[in-house]
C-alpha positions in Angstrom: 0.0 0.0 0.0 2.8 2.2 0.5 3.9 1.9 -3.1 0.7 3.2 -4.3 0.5 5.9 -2.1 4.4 7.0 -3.1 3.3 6.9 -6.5 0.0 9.6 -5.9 2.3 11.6 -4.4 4.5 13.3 -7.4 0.9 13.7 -9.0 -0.6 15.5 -6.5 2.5 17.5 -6.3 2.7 17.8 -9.7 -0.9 18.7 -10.6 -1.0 21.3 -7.4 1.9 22.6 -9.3 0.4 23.1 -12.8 -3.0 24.6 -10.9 -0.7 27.3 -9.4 1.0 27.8 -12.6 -2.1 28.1 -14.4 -3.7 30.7 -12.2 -0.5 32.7 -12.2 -1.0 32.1 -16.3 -4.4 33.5 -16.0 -3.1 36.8 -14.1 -1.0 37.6 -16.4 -3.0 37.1 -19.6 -5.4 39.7 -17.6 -2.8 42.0 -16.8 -1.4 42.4 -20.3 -4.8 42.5 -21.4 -5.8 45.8 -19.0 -2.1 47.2 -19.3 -3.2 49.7 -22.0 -6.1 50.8 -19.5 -3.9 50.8 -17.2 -1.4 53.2 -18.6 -4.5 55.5 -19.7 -5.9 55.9 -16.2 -2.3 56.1 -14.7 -2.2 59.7 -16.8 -5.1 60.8 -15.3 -5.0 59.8 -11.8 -4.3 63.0 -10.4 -7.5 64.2 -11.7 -9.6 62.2 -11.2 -8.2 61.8 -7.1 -8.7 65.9 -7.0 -12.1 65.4 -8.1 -13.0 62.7 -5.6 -11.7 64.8 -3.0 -13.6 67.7 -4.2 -17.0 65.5 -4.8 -16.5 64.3 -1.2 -16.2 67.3 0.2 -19.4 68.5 -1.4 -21.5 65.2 -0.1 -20.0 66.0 3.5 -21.4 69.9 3.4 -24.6 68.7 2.2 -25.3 66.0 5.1 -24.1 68.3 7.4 -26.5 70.6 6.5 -28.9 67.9 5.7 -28.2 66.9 9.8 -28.5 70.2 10.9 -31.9 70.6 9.0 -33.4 67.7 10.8 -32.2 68.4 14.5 -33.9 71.9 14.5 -36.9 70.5 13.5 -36.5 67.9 16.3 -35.6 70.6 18.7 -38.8 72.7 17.9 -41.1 69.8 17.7 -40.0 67.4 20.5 -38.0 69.9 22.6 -39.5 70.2 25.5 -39.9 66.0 25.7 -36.2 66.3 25.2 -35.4 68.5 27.5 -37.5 66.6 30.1 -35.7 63.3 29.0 -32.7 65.0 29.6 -33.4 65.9 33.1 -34.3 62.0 34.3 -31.4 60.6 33.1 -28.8 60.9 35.8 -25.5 62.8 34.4 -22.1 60.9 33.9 -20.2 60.3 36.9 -22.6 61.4 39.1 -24.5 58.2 40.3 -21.8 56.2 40.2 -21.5 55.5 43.6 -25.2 54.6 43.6 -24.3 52.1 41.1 -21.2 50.9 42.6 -23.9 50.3 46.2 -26.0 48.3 43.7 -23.5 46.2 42.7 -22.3 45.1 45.7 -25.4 44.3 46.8 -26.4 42.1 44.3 -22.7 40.2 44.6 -24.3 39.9 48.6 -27.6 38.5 47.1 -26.2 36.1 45.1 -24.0 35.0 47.6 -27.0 34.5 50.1 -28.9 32.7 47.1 -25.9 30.0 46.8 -25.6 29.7 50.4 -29.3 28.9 50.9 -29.3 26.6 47.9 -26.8 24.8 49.7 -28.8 24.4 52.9 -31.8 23.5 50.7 -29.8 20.7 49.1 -28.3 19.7 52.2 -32.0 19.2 53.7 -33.1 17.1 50.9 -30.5 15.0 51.2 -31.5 14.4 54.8 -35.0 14.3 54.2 -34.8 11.4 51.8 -32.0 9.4 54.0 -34.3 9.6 56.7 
């Protein structure tokens, strides 16, 4: 069996081979084939990159305006809901203590939780040897 297996081997290799060979093949057929475009849009470039620039630039002003458009209209409909929104929710920094507390309460809950699941168990386990 090992002879047969020794013999696969230089095919396999060998056809691995010729599929690299032919993709690399395949590249370069498609770059000669695009290296005229190539060189036409290598002239240009500068161009066409300004013009990007320039087009983006454009877009940009216009959302921000766009943005702009759309939160004064927020603010004068739904201002005074904002405003009141604002005002529950508690400012950064500022409750974090209170948070902190509530953490470390829960952490004390849980811990009485898994201490009276252990009792619980423990019961059971009595109740059914007796």
């Amino acid at each position: 069996m090992a002879k047969a297996e020794t013999k696969q081997a230089p095919k396999v290799v060998e056809m691995a081979r010729n599929g690299w060979l032919a993709y690399i093949g395949m590249y370069g057929a498609a770059f000669e084939r695009l290296q005229p475009r190539i060189e036409k849009l290598n002239l240009n470039t500068g161009d066409v990159w300004n013009e990007l620039i320039a087009k983006g630039e454009a877009m940009e002003e216009a959302a921000q305006e766009r943005f702009q458009e759309v939160r004064e209209r927020a603010e004068d409909r739904y201002g005074d809901q904002i405003e009141r929104v604002r005002e529950m929710m508690p400012k950064a920094g500022k409750d974090s203590s209170e948070v902190e507390t509530l953490h470390e309460e829960i952490a004390e809950l849980n811990k009485q939780i898994t201490s009276l699941k252990r009792k619980v168990t423990s019961l059971d386990k009595a109740v059914k040897a007796a």
